[in-house]
N, C-alpha and C positions, 0 to 999 in steps of 0.2 A: 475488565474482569471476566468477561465470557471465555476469552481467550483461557485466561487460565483456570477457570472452570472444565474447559473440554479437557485440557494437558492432565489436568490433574483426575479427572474422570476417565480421562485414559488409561494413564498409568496405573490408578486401580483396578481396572479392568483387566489388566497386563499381569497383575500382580494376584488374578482369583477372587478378588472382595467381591462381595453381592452387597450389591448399591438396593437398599430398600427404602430410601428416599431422597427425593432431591428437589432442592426447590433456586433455581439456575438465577433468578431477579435476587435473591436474597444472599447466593454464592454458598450456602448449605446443602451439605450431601450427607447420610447418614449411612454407615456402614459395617459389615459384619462378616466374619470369616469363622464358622463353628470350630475348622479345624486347628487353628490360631485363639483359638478362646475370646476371640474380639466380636461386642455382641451393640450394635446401638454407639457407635464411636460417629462425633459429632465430628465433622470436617468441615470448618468456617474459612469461608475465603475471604481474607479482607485484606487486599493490596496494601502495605507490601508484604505482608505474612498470612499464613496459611497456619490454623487454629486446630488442632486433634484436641477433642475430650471425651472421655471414659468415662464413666458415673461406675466406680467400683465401690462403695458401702454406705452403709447410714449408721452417722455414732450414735445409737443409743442414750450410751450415758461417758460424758466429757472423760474418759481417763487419762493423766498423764501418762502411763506406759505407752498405751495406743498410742498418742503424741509422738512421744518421744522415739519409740520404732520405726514411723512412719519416716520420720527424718533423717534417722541411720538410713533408713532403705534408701533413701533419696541419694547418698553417698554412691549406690550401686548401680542405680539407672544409667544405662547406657548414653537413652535420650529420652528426654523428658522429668518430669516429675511429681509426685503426688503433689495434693493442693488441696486445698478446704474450700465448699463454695463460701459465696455472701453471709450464711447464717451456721458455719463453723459446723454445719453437722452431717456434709455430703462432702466423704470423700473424693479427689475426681484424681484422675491421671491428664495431665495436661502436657500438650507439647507444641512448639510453634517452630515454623519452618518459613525461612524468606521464600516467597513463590518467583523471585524474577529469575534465579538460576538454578531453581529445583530442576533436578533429575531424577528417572525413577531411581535409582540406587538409593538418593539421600531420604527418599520418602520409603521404599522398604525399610533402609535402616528403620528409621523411627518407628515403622508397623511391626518391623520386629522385635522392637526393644521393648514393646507393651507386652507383645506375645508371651517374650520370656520373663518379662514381670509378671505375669499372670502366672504362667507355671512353677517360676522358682517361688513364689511367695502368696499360692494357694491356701496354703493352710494358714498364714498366719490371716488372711484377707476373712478366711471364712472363720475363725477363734475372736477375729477383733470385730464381725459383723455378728458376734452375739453377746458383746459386752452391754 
């Protein structure tokens, strides 16, 4: 696992992220790019995949339209996809990636494909995080 701890610390590194935590025995790195809107993205290494997660809202109150957009949007992601945690009321962006033939290209895709989830779907993130 260390091995692809460094590869993939690399490639971030490669890529402009600022690594503001990492704890290398446990294969978690946490990361954030202002200029990409990515703020606190969990990066869990756990052979044979490689775990991105987002913490993008908290439901308030259960609606099914929130619901139900969230999953059209899910049609549009490039890579990855919205997810509900354990207690159905934190939004998250989840993505998982095989680490034995990651490349950086295949992990920028994915760091981009939140990016521009983040920006194409702004508003609705910030209308459904005050329902």
């Amino acid at each position: 696992m260390n091995d692809h701890f460094k590869k993939i610390k690399e490639y971030l590194l490669q890529l402009d992220f600022d690594i503001t935590r990492e704890k290398p025995e446990d294969g978690i790195l946490v990361i954030e790019k202002e200029s990409a809107g990515v703020k606190n993205l969990i990066l869990g290494i756990a052979p044979p995949i490689l775990i991105m997660e987002q913490y993008i809202f908290k439901i308030k109150n259960k609606n099914e339209d929130v619901f139900k957009s969230l999953l059209q949007k899910n049609r549009d992601i490039i890579h990855g996809a919205f997810t509900l945690d354990e207690t159905g009321t934190k939004v998250i962006f989840r993505d998982t990636l095989q680490i034995e033939n990651l490349d950086l290209n295949e992990l920028e895709g994915s760091l981009n494909s939140l990016s521009l989830l983040l920006s194409e779907y702004s508003d609705s993130i910030i209308k459904f995080s005050k329902y």
